[in-house]
TORTOR-312711 format. One record per residue (C-alpha): x, z, y. Coordinates in pm, whole numbers, padded with zeros to 5 digits, always signed. Example, Ala and Ser with C-alpha at 12.3 -4.5 7.8 and 13.67 -1.06 7.14 Angstrom:
<rs>
+01230+00780-00450 +01367+00714-00106 
</rs>
This chain:
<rs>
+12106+17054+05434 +11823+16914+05644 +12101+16809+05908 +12332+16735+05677 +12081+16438+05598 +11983+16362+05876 +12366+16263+06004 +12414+16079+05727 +12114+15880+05834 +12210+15823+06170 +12577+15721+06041 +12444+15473+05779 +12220+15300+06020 +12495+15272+06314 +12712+15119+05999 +12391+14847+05919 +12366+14812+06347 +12766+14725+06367 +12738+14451+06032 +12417+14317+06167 +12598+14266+06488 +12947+14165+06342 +12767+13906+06187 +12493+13757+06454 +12801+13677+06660 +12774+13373+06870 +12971+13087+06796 +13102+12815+07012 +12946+12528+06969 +13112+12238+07228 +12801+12062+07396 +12792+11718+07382 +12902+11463+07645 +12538+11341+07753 +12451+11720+07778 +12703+11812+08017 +12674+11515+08272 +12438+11400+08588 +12208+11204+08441 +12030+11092+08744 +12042+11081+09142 +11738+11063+09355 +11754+11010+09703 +11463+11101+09957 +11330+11022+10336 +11355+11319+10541 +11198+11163+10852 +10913+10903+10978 +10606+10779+10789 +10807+10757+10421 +10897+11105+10493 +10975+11315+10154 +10918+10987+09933 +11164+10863+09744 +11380+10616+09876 +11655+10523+09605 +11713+10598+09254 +12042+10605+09116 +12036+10633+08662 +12371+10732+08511 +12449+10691+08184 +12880+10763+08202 +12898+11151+08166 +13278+11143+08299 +13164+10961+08580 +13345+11060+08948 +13152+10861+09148 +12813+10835+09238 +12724+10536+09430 +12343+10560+09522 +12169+10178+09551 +11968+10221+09871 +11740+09948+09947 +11850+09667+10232 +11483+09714+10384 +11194+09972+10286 +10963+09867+10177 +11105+09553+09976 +10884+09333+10111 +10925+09466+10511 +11205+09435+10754 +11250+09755+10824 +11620+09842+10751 +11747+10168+10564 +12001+10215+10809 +11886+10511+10990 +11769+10690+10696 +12107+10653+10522 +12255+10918+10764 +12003+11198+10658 +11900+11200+10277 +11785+11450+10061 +11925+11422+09737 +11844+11587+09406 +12000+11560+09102 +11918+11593+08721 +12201+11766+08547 +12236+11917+08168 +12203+12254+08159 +12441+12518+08262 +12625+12237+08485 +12648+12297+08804 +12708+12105+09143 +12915+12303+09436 +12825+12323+09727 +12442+12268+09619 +12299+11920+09724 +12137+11931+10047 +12049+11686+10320 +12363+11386+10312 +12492+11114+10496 +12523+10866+10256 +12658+10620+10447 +13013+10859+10384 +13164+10978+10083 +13060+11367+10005 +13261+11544+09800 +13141+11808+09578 +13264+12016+09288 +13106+11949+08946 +13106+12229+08634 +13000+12079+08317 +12875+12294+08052 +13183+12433+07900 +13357+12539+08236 +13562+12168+08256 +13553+12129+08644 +13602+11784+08825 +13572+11641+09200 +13323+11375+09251 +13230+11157+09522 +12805+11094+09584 +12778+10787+09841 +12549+10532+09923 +12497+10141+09968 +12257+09943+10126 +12166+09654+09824 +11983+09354+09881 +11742+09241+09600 +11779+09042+09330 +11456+08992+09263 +11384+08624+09296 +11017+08489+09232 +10775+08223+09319 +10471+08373+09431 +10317+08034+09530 +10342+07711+09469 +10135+07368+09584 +10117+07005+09626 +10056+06938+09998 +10058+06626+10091 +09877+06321+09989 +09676+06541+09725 +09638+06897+09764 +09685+07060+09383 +09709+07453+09394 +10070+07532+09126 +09972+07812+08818 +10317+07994+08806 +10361+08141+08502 +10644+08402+08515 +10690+08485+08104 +10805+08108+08061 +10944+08058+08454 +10739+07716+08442 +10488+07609+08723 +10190+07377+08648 +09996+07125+08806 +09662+07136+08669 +09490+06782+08782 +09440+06442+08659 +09537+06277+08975 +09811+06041+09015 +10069+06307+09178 +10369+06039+09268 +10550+06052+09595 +10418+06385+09689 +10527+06688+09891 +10502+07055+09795 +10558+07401+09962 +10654+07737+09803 +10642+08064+09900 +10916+08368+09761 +10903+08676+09731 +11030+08858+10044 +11384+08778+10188 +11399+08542+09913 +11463+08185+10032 +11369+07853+09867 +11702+07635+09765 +11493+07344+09667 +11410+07092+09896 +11011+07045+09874 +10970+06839+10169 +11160+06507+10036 +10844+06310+09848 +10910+06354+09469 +10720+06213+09171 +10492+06527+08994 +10377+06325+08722 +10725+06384+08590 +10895+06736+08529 +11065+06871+08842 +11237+07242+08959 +11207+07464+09225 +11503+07719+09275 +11452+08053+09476 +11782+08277+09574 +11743+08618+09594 +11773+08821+09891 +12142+08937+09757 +12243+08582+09756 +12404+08547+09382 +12067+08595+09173 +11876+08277+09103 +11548+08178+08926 +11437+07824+08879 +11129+07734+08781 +10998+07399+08582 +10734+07233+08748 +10509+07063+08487 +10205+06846+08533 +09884+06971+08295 +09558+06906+08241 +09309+07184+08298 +09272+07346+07974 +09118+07730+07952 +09037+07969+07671 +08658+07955+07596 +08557+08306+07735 +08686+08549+08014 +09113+08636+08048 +09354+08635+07849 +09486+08973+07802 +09824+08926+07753 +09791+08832+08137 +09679+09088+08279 +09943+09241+08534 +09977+09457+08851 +10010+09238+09180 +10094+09578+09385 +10021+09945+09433 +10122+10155+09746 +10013+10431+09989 +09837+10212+10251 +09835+10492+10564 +10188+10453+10630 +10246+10108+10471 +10035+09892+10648 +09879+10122+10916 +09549+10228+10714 +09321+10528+10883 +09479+10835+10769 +09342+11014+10452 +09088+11288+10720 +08908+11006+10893 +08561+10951+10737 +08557+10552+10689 +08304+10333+10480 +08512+10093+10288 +08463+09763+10202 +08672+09470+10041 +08625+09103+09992 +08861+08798+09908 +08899+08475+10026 +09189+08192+10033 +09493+08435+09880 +09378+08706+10167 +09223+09040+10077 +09012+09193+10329 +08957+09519+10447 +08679+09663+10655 +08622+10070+10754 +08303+10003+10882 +08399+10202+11172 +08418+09941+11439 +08803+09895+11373 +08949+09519+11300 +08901+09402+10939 +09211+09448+10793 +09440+09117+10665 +09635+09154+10354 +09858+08891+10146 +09608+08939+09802 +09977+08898+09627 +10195+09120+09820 +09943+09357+10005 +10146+09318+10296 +09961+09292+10650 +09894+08953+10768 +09657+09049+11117 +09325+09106+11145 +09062+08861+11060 +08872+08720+11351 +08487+08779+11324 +08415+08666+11701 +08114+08922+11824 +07989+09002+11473 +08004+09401+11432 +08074+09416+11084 +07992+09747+10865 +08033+09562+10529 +08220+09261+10412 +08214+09122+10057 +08311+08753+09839 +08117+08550+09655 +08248+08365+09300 +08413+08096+09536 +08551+08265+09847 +08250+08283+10065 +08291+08568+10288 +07942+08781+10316 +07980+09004+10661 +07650+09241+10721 +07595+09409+11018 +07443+09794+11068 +07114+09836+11047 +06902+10144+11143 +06537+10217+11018 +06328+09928+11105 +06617+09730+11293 +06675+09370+11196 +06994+09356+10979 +07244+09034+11036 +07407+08874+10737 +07692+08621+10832 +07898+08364+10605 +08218+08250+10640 +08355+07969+10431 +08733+08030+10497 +08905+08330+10638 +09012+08018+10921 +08604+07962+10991 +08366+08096+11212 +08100+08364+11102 +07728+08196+11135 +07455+08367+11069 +07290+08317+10731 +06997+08604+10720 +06836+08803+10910 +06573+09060+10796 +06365+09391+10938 +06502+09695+10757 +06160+09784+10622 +06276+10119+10524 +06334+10479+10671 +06709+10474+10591 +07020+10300+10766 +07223+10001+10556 +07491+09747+10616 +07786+09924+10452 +07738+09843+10088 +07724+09467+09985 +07755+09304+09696 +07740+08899+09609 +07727+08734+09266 +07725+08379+09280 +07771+08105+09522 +07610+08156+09853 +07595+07823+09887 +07366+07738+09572 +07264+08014+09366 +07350+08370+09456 +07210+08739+09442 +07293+08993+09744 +07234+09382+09739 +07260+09559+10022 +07215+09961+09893 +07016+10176+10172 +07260+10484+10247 +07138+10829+10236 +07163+11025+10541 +07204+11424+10648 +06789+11481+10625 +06699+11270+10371 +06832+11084+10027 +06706+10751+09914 +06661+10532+09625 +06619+10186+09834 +06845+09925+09815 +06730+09523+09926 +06757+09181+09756 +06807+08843+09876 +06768+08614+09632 +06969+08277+09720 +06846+07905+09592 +06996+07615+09727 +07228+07768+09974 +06895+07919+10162 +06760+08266+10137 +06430+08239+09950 +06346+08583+09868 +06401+08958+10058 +06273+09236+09837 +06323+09605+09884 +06364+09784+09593 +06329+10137+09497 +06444+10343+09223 +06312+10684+09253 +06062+10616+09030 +06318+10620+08759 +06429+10963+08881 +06742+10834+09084 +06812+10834+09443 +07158+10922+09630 +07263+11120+09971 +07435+11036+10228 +07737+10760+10310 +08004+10737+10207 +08076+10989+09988 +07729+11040+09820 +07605+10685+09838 +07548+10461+09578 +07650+10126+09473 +07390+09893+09326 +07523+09545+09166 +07349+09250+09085 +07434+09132+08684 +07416+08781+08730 +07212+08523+09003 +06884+08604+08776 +06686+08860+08892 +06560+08929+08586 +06844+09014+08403 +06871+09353+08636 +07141+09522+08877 +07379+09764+08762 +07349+10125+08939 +07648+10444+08969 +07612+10742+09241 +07840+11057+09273 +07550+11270+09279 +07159+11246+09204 +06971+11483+09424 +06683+11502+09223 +06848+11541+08889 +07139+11720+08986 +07313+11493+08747 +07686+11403+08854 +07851+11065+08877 +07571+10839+08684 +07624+10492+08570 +07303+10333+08469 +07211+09978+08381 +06830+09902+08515 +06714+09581+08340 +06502+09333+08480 +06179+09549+08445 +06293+09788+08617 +06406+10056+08348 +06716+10245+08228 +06796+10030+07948 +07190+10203+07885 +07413+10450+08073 +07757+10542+08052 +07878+10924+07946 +08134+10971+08245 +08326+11148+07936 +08386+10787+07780 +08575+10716+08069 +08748+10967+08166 +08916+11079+07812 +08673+11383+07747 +08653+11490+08093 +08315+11633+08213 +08138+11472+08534 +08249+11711+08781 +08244+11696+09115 +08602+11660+09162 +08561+11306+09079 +08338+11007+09253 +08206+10737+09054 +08038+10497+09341 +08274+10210+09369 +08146+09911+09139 +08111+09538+09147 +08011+09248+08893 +08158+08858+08853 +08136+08590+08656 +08415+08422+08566 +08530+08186+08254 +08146+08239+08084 +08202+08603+08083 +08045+08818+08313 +08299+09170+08410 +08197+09480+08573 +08472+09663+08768 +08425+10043+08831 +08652+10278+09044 +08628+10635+08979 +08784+10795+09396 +08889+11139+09382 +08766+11410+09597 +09094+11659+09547 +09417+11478+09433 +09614+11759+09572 +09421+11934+09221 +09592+11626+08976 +09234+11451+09023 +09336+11084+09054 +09135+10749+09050 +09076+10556+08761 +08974+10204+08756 +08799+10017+08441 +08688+09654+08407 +08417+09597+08106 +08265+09265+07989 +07902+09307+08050 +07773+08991+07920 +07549+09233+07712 +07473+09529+07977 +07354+09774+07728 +07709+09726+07597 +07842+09949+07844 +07752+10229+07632 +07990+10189+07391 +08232+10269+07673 +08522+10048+07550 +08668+09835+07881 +08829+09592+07835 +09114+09679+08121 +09129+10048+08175 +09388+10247+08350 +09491+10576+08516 +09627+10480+08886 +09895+10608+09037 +09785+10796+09339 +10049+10885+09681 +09876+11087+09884 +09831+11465+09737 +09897+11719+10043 +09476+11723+10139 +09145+11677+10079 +08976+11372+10316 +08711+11175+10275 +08638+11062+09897 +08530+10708+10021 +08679+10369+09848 +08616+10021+09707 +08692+09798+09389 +08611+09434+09435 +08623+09119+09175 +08750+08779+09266 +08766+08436+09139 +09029+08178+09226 +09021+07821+08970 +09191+07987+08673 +09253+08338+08790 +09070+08622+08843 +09210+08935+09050 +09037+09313+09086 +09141+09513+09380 +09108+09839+09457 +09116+10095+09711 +09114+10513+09708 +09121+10610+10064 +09135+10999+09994 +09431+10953+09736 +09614+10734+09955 +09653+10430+09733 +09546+10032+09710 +09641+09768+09482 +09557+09470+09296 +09563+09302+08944 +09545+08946+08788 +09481+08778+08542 +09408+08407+08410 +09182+08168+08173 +09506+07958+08097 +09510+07814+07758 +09882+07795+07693 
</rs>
């Protein structure tokens, strides 16, 4: 009876097993069309210094599409003439397809200056022949990057891309003048600016795009000079450029141990390694290479700007060694020596500078000591500027406040004046404080020398703790437009470990604000180089120009520089 049960068991469960079943029985349901197509072809460089970077993007939005025509840029980068020719013949290209599509034979390395013809499977089994090419494709993009008066009156042009309108802020008479422009690259300039034309009256400037259809003409419109009361306008705010510098414009690679340094002057940015290497020349619009700029004999460590384009260069200086401070009023001009001093202290400095004001009347300059191997430091030194002449050197140390910093570049320290008043303090960040142990520090030291605020690296960073992945030594301060901003660069020491840089910009016209942690420009930046861990060193420099101001910055380990502007336009 026992088995008699237990059969009947085992039968009425196989019964329940073969319903359940009968009725879980997948049913067909068609996918639809944007599920079963390409949806996007990528195209990479397999050789020289762009190698495994993308090189052309190609979206598709027809899912019954046949053929694929990738858009590969006429030159690479846009603003170069290097031509995509050669790297046409050998792409790697990857595609995005819906799920259980296929592409036969798989996508590999292609020519795609030929047709290559593959078999494509959609989702449901539907097979099709398409074609995946390529074309070179000259830009449309057609812009005004500059835009002046030359000649009887020189008036620097505001362009203002949201409206395509260019203005003339002066109150001169501006009849029967000449102007000059400047595109973007392989953009040309329809407009003829030589031929004398009367300002004071609306005019346009054309520029053609490199592809020779596209147009953009601008209004040219005589203003007065009208600004907001305080600081930028946020609404124009926007990035001027952001790319891996090694490869782009010749940059040190990312395992060379360099000691950074930026500084602006007439529409050039500036940078120096502090390694003995030529200070390199950038377009401060474009970021691309312009030369070197010529110093003469002057062996500059550090360079840095002033509020109105002074350039600052300081040369090395050991223990007790006299340190050299040059100006240069133009990136065209001479350096001539404007200080010298005795380094009155038992550690090297020359590589960090920092300028607020005008050099030429009122003006603070730091110069932070840098820690070596056998010893940290807390020692920076102030020259206090009145009347275009140095009337004050003070060294200055910190320890006393339980700070100090090692050695340059990674574990130095930048120290920033707040404004041309001594007494209204310097503002202080290091990646690591020996004698705390504390981790990227950001301190404002008021004019009596005490920690009045400090930032939790935390509010930054989104919650993040202050590890050592992450160094927090790149800072600088300007005034512009009655405000007063503080720019801060956090470098990364591992972006290979998704560590990038992060840049900030807060208005400080109230240092203990900085607390609060709310900037008034913050973002995460994109970062290029990821494949190893170099040398953590970098800058992040504020400049003024009339109505605009521009922050720059530079990560040397992640492999990335770039700028943004802004402006005090009242429009």
């Amino acid at each position: 009876m026992k088995l008699d049960l237990d059969m009947k068991r085992i039968y009425y469960i196989l019964i329940a097993l073969m319903f359940v079943s009968a009725c879980h029985k997948p049913e067909y349901v068609p996918s639809t069309a944007d599920r079963q197509a390409i949806t996007s072809l990528t195209a990479y460089f397999t050789s020289g210094k762009f190698v495994n970077q993308q090189m052309a993007r190609l979206d598709v939005d027809d899912p019954m599409q046949e053929r694929y025509e990738i858009p590969v840029p006429w030159f690479f980068p846009e603003e170069s003439d290097d031509p995509t020719t050669i790297h046409m013949t050998k792409a790697r290209v990857r595609a995005e397809i819906a799920p259980n599509c296929k592409i036969e034979p798989p996508l590999t390395i292609l020519n795609l200056a030929q047709e290559n013809q593959f078999l494509f499977t959609d989702s449901k089994g539907d097979q099709r022949t398409i074609i995946i090419t390529g074309k070179r494709t000259k830009s449309s993009n057609a812009r005004a990057m500059t835009f002046d008066l030359t000649d009887p009156v020189f008036v620097e042009g505001f362009v203002n891309d949201e409206t395509d309108e260019i203005y003339l802020f002066s109150k001169e008479d501006l009849s029967g003048c000449r102007a000059a422009a400047t595109p973007n690259a392989h953009s040309t300039v329809e407009t003829k600016l030589d031929e004398r034309k009367n300002y004071n009256e609306p005019q346009t400037v054309t520029i053609l795009a490199h592809d020779g259809k596209t147009r953009r003409t601008y209004t040219v419109l005589k203003k007065d000079p009208i600004s907001i009361p305080y600081g930028f306008r946020n609404r124009s705010v926007k990035p001027l450029f952001s790319f891996e510098p090694a490869s782009r414009v010749n940059f040190p690679p990312y395992t060379k141990e360099v000691y950074p340094s930026m500084a602006y002057s007439g529409r050039k940015l500036f940078v120096s390694f502090g390694d003995g290497t030529p200070i390199v020349q950038l377009n401060s619009l474009t970021g691309v290479r312009e030369g070197t700029l010529n110093v003469g004999s002057v062996n500059v460590a550090g360079i840095a700007n002033d509020e109105v384009g002074n350039l600052i260069l300081v040369e090395h200086a050991e223990a007790a060694a006299d340190c050299k401070v040059y100006k240069m009023d133009s990136p065209a001009s001479s350096p001539v020596l404007f200080h010298t001093f005795k380094n009155d202290t038992d550690i090297p400095l020359g590589y960090n500078v920092r300028v607020v004001g005008n050099v030429d009347e009122d003006a603070i300059i730091i110069i932070t000591n840098e820690g070596v191997t056998t010893s940290a430091t807390g020692k920076y030194t102030r020259i206090v500027v009145r009347g275009g002449a140095v009337k004050e050197t003070t060294v200055k140390d910190v320890v006393g406040l339980s700070l100090c910093w090692g050695m340059a570049p990674t574990n130095a320290a930048k120290v920033v004046p707040v404004s041309v008043n001594p007494e209204e303090g310097v503002m202080f960040s290091t990646y690591e404080n020996p004698l705390t142990g504390e981790l990227n520090c950001i301190k404002y030291i008021n004019g009596n020398d005490k920690v009045a605020a400090e930032f939790k690296f935390s509010m930054i960073t989104g919650g993040k703790e202050a590890s050592g992945n992450y160094n927090s030594n790149c800072m600088d301060v300007k005034r512009f437009n009655n405000a007063t901003y503080m720019a801060h660069l956090i470098t990364s020491h591992f972006p290979m470990w998704g560590c990038g840089p992060i840049l900030s910009v807060y208005d400080i016209a109230s240092p203990t604000s900085i607390k609060s942690g709310s900037p008034v420009l913050s973002n995460s930046i994109e970062w290029f180089q990821t494949a190893e861990a170099g040398c953590a060193a970098g800058d992040v420099i504020i400049a003024t120009d009339g109505f605009k101001i521009y922050i720059y910055y530079f990560d040397h380990n992640c492999g990335v520089i770039g700028g943004y502007s802004a402006d005090c336009i009242k429009l």
